[in-house]
Every structure is written in structure tokens, then in C-alpha cells.
C-alpha positions, 0 to 999 in steps of 0.5 A: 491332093494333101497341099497343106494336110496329108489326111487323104494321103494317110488314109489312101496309104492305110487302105493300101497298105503302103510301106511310107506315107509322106505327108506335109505335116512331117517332113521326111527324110530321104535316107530313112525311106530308102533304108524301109524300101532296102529292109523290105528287100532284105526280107524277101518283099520285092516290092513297096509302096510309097504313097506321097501327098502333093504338099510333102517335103523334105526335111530342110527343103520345100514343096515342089512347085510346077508354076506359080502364076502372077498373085496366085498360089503355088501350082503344086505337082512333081513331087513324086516323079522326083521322090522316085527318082532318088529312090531308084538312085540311090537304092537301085531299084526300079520305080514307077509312079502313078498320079491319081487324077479325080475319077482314080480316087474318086469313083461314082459317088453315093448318096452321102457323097452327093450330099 
């Protein structure tokens, strides 16, 4: 989710405390995330959190598309098996990614939700 708004992603990362959210809105660059995963290294954190809305881009490059069928949008998805990889890449570090299917992010919902 977060094609073309990352406000579901900020929130998600907010509640998660994530170390980078990247979302459409902010193209983001490759080099500065890797540098907050290896900071958090150097401090003891052996770990981070990056959350990544489906729309996110790289500066001075595109959404990541699956497929895109005759006269419809963009099937957007990948984005974060391929962030990943240029992470571990370039940092060295293991990454894992998870990809939030509906009930992950949605659980049952409340009377206000149904509404």
C-alpha cells in the first residue's frame, strides 16, 4: 500500500519505531540509508527497521512495477526485495523483508472501522 501517498507507511513506521520510512512523496537516496543502518551499527544497534511504501522511489528513478496490463495502471510491487538487496550489498548486512498482506495490517475490525 502508499502508490502514490506514504501516510500508511509514516504511520506504520511511527508505531514501529523504524529507523527510515520511505515514502512517495520524498524520493530518497540510497547512500543516506545505508549510512543511518551502518550509524546504528557503530552505536551497538545491530539491528534497524526500514519500512517502505509500495510507491517509493529513488531519487532520479521510478516506482518498481511488476506489470502493467493493456489500458490499466501500474501493478506496483518489489520495491523492497530490491531495496534489500542494495542494502545488504552495500552495507553487508543480512536483510529480511516482509510484505504486509491485508489481514497482517488489518486485523478484525471495530465498529468504527466497519462503519
Amino acid at each position: 500500500m502508499g502508490r502514490y501517498a506514504g501516510w500508511i507507511a509514516l504511520h506504520a513506521g511511527v508505531s514501529a519505531t523504524a529507523d527510515v520510512v520511505l515514502i512517495p512523496e520524498i524520493p530518497y537516496d540510497i547512500g543516506a540509508v545505508c549510512d543511518k543502518i551502518m550509524d546504528r551499527e557503530a552505536r551497538g544497534r545491530r539491528f534497524s527497521i526500514v519500512v517502505v511504501a509500495e510507491g517509493a522511489r529513488p531519487r532520479d528513478g521510478e516506482m518498481v512495477a511488476r506489470d502493467q496490463g493493456a489500458g490499466r495502471e501500474k501493478l506496483l510491487g518489489g520495491i523492497s526485495e530490491r531495496l534489500a538487496a542494495e542494502i545488504e550489498e552495500r552495507t553487508g548486512k543480512e536483510t529480511r523483508t516482509v510484505v504486509l498482506g491485508h489481514l497482517q495490517r488489518g486485523g478484525g475490525p471495530t465498529t468504527f472501522d466497519r462503519l
